[in-house]
C-alpha positions as a printed NumPy array, in Angstrom:
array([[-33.683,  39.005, 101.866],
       [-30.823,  37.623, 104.105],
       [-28.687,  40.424, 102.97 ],
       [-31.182,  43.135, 104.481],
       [-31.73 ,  40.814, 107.439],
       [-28.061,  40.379, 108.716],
       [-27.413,  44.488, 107.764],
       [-30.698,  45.205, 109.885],
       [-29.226,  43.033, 112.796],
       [-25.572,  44.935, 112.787],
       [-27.288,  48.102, 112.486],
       [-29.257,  47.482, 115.312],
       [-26.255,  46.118, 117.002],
       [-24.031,  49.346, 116.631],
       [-26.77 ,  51.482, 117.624],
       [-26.819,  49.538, 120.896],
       [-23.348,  50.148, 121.496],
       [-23.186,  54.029, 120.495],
       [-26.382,  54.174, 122.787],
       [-24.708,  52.351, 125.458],
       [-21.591,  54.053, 125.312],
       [-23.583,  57.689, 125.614],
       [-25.755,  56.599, 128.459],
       [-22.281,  55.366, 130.289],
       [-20.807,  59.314, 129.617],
       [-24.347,  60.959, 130.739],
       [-24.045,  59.016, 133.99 ],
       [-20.941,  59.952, 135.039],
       [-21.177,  63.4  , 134.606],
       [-24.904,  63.524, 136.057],
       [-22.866,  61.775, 139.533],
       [-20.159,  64.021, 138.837],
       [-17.547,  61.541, 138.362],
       [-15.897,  61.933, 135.617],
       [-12.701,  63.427, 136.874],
       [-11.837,  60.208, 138.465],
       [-10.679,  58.975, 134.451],
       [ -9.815,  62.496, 133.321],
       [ -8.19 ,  65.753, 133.826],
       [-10.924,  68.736, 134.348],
       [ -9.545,  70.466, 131.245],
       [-10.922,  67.369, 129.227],
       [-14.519,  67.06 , 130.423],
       [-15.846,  69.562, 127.877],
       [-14.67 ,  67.519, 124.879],
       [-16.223,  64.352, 126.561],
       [-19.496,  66.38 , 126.635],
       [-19.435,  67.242, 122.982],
       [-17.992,  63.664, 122.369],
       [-21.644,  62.51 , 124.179],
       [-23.408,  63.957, 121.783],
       [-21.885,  63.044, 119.031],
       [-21.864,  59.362, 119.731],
       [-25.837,  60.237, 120.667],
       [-26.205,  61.66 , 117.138],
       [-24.419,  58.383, 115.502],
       [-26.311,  56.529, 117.819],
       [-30.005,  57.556, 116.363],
       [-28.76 ,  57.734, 112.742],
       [-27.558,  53.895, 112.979],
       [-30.981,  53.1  , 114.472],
       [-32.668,  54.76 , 111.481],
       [-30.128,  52.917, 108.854],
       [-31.567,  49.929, 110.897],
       [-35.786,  50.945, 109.988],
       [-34.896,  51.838, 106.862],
       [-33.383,  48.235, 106.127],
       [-37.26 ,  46.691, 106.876],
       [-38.595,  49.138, 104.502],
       [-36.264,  48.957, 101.793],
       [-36.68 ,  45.017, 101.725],
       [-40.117,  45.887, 100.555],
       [-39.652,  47.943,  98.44 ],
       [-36.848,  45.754,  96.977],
       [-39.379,  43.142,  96.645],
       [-41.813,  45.686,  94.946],
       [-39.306,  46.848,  92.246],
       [-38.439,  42.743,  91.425],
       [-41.822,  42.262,  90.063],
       [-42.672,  45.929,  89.102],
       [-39.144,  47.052,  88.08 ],
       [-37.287,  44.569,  87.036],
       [-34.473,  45.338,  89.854],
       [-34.156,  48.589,  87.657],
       [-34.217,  50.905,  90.931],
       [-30.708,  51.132,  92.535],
       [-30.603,  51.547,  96.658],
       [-28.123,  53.462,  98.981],
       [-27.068,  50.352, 100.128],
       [-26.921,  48.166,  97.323],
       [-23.96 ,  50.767,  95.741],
       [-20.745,  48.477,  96.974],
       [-19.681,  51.332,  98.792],
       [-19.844,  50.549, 102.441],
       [-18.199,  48.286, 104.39 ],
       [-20.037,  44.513, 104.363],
       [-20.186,  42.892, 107.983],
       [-18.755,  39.776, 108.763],
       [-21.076,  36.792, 107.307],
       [-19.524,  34.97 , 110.656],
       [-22.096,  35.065, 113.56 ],
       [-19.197,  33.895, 115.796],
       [-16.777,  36.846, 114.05 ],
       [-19.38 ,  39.434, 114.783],
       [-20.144,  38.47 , 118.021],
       [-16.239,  38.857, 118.855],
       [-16.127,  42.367, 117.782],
       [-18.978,  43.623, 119.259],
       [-17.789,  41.647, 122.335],
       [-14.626,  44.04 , 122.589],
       [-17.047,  47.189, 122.912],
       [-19.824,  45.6  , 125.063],
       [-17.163,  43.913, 127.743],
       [-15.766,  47.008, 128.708],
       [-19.022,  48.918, 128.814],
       [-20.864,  46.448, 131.341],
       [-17.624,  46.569, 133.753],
       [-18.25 ,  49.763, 133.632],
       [-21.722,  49.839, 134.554],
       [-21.112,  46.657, 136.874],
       [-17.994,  48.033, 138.87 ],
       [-18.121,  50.382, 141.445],
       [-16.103,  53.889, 140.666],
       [-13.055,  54.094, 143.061],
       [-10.183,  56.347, 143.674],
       [ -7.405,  55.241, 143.13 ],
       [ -5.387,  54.907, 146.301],
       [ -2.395,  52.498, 147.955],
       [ -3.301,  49.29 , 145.867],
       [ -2.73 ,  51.034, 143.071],
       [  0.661,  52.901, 144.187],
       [  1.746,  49.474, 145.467],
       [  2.025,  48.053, 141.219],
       [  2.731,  51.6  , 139.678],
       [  5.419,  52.134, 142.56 ],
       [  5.866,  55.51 , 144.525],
       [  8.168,  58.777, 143.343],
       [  9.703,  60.136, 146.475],
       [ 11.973,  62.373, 144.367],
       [  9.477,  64.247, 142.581],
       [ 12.817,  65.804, 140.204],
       [ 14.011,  62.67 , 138.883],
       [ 10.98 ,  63.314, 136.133],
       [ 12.942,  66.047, 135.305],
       [ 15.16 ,  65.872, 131.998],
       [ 18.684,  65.047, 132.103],
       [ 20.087,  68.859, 132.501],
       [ 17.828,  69.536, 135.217],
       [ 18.756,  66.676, 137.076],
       [ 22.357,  67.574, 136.288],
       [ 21.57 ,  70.821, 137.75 ],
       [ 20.04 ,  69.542, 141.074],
       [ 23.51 ,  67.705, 141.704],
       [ 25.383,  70.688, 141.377],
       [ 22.439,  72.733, 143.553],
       [ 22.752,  70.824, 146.137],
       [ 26.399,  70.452, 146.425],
       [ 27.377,  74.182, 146.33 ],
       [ 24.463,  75.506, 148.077],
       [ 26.428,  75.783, 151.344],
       [ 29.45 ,  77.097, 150.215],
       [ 27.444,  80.053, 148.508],
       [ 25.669,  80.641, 151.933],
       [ 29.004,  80.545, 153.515],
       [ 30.037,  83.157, 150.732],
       [ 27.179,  85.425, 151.372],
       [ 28.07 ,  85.596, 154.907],
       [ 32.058,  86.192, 154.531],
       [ 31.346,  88.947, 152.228],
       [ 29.399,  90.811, 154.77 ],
       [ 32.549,  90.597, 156.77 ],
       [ 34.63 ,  93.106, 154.166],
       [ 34.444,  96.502, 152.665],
       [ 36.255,  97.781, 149.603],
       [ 38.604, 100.107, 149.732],
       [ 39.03 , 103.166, 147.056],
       [ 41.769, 101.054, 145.113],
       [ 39.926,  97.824, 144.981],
       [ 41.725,  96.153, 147.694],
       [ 38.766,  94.553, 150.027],
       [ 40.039,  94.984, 153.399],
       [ 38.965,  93.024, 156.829],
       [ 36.353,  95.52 , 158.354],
       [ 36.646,  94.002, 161.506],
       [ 40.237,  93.598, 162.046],
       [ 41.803,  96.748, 160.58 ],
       [ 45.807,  97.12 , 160.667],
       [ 46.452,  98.408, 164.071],
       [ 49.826, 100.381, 163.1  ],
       [ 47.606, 102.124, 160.59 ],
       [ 48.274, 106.079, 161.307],
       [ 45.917, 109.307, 160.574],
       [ 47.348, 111.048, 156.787],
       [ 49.111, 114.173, 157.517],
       [ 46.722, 117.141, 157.084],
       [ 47.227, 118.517, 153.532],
       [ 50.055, 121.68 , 152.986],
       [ 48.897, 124.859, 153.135],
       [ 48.648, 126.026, 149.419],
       [ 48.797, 129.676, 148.833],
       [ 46.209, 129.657, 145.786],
       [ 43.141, 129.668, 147.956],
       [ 40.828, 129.361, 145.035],
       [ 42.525, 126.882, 143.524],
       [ 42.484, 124.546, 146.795],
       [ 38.57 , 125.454, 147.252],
       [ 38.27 , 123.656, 143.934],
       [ 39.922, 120.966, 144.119],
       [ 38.597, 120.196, 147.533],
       [ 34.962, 120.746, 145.889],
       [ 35.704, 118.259, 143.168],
       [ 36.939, 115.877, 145.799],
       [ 33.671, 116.112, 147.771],
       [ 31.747, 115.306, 144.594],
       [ 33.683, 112.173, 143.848],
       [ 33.014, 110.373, 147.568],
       [ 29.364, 109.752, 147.411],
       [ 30.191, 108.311, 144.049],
       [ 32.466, 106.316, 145.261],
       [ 29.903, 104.928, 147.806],
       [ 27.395, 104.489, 145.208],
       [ 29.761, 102.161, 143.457],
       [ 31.226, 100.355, 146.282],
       [ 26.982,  99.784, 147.411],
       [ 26.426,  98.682, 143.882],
       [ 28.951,  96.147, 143.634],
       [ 28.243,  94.683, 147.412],
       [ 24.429,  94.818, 146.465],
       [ 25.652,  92.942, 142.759],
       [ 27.578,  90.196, 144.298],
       [ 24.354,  89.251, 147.057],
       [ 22.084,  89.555, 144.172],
       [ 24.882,  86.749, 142.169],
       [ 25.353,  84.572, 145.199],
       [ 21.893,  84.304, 145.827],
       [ 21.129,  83.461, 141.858],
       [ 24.054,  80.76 , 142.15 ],
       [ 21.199,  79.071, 144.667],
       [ 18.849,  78.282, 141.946],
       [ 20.873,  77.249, 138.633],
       [ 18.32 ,  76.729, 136.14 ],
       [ 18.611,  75.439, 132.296],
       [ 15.799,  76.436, 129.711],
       [ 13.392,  73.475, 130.86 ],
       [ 13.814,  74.097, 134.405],
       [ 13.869,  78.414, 134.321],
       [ 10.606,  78.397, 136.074],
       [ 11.216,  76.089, 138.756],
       [ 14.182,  77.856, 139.847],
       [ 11.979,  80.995, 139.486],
       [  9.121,  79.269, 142.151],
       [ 12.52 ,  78.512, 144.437],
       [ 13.605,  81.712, 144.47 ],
       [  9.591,  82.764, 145.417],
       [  9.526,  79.928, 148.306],
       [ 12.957,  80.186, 149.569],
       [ 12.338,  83.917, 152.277],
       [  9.214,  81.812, 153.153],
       [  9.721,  80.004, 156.716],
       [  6.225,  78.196, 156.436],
       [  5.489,  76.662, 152.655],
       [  2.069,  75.085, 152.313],
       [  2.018,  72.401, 148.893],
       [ -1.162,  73.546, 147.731],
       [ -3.605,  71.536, 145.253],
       [ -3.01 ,  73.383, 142.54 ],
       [  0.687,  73.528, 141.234],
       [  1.384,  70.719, 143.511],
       [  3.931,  68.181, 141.589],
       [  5.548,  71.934, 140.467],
       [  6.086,  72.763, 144.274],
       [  6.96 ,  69.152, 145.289],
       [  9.84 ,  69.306, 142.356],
       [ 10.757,  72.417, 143.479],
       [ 11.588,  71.566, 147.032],
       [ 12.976,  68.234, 145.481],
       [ 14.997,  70.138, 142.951],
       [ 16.795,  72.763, 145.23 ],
       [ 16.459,  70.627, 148.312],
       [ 19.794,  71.868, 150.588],
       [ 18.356,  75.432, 150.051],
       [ 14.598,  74.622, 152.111],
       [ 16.127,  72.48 , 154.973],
       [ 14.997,  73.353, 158.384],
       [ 11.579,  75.183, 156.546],
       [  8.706,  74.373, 157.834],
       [  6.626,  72.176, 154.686],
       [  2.251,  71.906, 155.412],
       [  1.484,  69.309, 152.957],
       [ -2.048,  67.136, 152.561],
       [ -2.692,  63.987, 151.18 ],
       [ -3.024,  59.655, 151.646],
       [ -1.344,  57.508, 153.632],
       [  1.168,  54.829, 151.731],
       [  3.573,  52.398, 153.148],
       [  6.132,  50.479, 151.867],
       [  6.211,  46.725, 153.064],
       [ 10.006,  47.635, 153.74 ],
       [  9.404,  51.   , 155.799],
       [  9.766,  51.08 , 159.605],
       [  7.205,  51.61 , 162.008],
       [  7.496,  55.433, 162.236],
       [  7.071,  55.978, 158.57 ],
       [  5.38 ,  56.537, 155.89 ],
       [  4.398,  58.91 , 152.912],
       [  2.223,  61.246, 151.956],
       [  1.231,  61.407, 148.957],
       [ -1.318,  62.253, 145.866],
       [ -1.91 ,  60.614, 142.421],
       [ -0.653,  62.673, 139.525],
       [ -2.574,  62.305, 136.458],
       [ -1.361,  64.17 , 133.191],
       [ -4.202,  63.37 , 130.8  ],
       [ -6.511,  60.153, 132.03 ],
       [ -6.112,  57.227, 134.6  ],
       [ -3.889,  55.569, 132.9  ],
       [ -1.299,  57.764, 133.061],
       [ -1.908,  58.429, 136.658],
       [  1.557,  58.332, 138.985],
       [  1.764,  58.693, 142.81 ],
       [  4.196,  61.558, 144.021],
       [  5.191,  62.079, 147.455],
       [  7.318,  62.611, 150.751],
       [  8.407,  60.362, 153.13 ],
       [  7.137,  61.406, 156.97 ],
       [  8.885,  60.086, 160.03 ],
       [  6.312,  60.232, 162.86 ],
       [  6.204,  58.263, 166.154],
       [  2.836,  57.772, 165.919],
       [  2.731,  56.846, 162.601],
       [  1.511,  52.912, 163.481],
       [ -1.748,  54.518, 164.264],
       [ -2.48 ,  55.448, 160.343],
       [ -4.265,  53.295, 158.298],
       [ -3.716,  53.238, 155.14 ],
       [ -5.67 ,  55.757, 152.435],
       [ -6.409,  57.816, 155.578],
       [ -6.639,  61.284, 154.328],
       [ -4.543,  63.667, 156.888],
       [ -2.425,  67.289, 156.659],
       [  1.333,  67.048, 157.556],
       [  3.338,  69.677, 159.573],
       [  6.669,  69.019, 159.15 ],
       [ 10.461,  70.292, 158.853],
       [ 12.005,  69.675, 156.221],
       [ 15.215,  67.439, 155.696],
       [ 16.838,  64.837, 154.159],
       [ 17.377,  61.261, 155.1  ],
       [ 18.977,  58.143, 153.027],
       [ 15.768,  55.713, 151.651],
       [ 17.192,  52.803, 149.505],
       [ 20.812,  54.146, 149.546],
       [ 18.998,  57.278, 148.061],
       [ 18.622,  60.642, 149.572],
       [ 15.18 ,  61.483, 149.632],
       [ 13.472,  64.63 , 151.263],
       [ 12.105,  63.323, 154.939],
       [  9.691,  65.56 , 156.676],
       [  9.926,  65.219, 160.893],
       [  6.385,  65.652, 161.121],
       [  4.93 ,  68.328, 163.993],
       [  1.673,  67.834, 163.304],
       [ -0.399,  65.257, 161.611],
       [ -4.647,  66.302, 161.1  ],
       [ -7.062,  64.424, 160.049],
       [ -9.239,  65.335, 157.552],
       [-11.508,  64.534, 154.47 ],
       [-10.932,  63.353, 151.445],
       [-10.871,  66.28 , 149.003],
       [-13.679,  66.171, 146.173],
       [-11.137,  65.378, 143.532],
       [ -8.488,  63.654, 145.088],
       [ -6.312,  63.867, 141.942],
       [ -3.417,  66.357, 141.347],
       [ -2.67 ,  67.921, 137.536],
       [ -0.071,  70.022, 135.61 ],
       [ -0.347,  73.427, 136.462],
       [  0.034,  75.83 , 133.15 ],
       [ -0.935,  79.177, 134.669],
       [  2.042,  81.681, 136.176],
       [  3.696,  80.298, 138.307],
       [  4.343,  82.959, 140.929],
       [  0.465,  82.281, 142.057],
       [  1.812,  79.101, 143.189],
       [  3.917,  81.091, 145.973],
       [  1.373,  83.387, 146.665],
       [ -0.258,  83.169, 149.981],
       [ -4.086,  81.643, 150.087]])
């Protein structure tokens, strides 16, 4: 009789918890909350997840009622039966409970903690306390792998000379042979060719002039071709990509004619590496950016960032990306204020690191955005650049 008594208690126990733990899920997707601990793309398995812990939930109940009927009829079958009948739970094949009340109670303790905190607690966005122990990324590409960043260095440091490049070439035309020559500062002593002899065999000059007039516009064609080949190269040497980092350089080369580039929501850590990535290629644009206000106890009065929590799967694995704003106004920010940057874009040296600094235009107010959070973006990326 014990036996069936301390089963029937655990039983009832579990069920409590399973029941608990579904009510918990139910309420946070009835107050549409959910998102704050997970990324949208999970919510649907957390539904079916709901349900199944509801199912467990009911069938541990049961195993609970059927524990205060089997007692009787295990009493039944001692006198009647002779302990002849054999029950589900009397086969040694489930797992016995702790005999310890202060054992069980520490177990189900680990469950039921949790679950009142999260009944008990308030749900909160996570904002600048939480930056302030995870630490802020200002250089959204340093999450990038080793290549990449490799590639960033080298970006950076010959992006200049291959806008110099672009521009000199303009400066030159190709001559028949090869030889570029200076189309702007052509040899003065440079005299007229003699006008061809007079050849006898009229035919035979007719064709030969004929042929020649059919091998000039080729000649243009090619010399077009190959000016048209090396812009197209230069402008490629802007955007060096490896395989991890292909699409990135892709997004660049998308952003890069655009003189205004708004960070939008969705694709935003993509965008933010982007800029990050192939920095000396967007200075002087013109960035449109939303999100809280952070400060670091070091920063100056005029500064600050703004920035958005990244979260790859659930809260836990939430990290705070961002760009650092200089604003003379930027003492009259509290921080978590929500606001929309409009900035130019630059660099400046943060820690004896050079960061991307925005000079900010332009600083809105506005409202928090439903879900604050920012996610990896898996669709095309060219949407990213696409205009809203």
């Amino acid at each position: 009789m014990g036996k069936h008594r301390s089963l029937k208690r655990h039983y009832y126990a579990r069920g409590g918890i399973l029941l608990g733990f579904t009510l918990y899920m139910t309420y946070l997707a009835q107050i549409g909350k959910l998102h704050y601990y997970i990324v949208p793309r999970m919510i649907p398995y957390v539904h079916l997840t709901t349900i199944a812990l509801y199912v467990l939930a009911l069938y541990t109940i049961y195993l609970a009622w059927q524990e205060k009927s089997s007692k009787h009829q295990h009493h039944e079958h001692d006198h009647d039966q002779g302990h002849e009948h054999t029950h589900g739970h009397d086969c040694s094949c489930q797992h016995e409970p702790p005999r310890s009340k202060t054992k069980s109670t520490l177990i189900y303790s680990l469950f039921i903690f949790p679950l009142l905190l999260g009944f008990l607690l308030p749900d909160q966005l996570m904002g600048s306390d939480v930056v302030a122990v995870k630490g802020m990324n200002l250089s959204a590409s340093s999450s990038v792998s080793p290549v990449q960043a490799e590639t960033a260095d080298r970006t950076n440091g010959t992006a200049e000379s291959v806008l110099e490049s672009l521009d000199t070439a303009q400066g030159y035309e190709q001559d028949v042979d090869g030889t570029l020559i200076n189309a702007d500062h052509a040899p003065a002593d440079q005299e007229e060719t003699d006008s061809p002899p007079i050849v006898e065999d009229t035919e035979s000059t007719i064709l030969e002039q004929e042929g020649a007039d059919s091998i000039v516009p080729e000649l243009g064609d090619d010399e077009s071709t190959e000016g048209t080949s090396s812009e197209d190269q230069s402008f490629e040497a802007l955007f060096p990509s490896d395989q991890y980092s292909v699409e990135l350089a892709e997004l660049g080369k998308l952003l890069y004619p655009k003189e205004s580039i708004t960070v939008k929501e969705e694709g935003f850590l993509e965008t933010l590496t982007t800029l990050d990535l192939y920095r000396d290629n967007f200075i002087g644009k013109t960035i449109v950016i939303s999100g809280f206000v952070y400060r670091e106890p070091d920063m100056s009065s005029d500064t600050f960032v703004v920035s958005r929590m990244a979260m790859q799967c659930c809260s836990a694995d939430a990290s705070p990306y961002g760009f650092l704003v200089q604003w003379d106004e930027a003492n009259t920010l509290e921080k978590d204020a929500w606001i929309e940057v409009v900035g130019t874009f630059g660099l400046t040296q943060y820690q004896d690191i050079e960061i991307v600094q925005l000079k900010a235009t332009e600083i809105n107010r506005i409202a928090a955005p439903d879900d604050p959070y920012v996610y990896p973006y898996f669709d095309d990326f060219i949407k990213i650049a696409e205009e809203e």
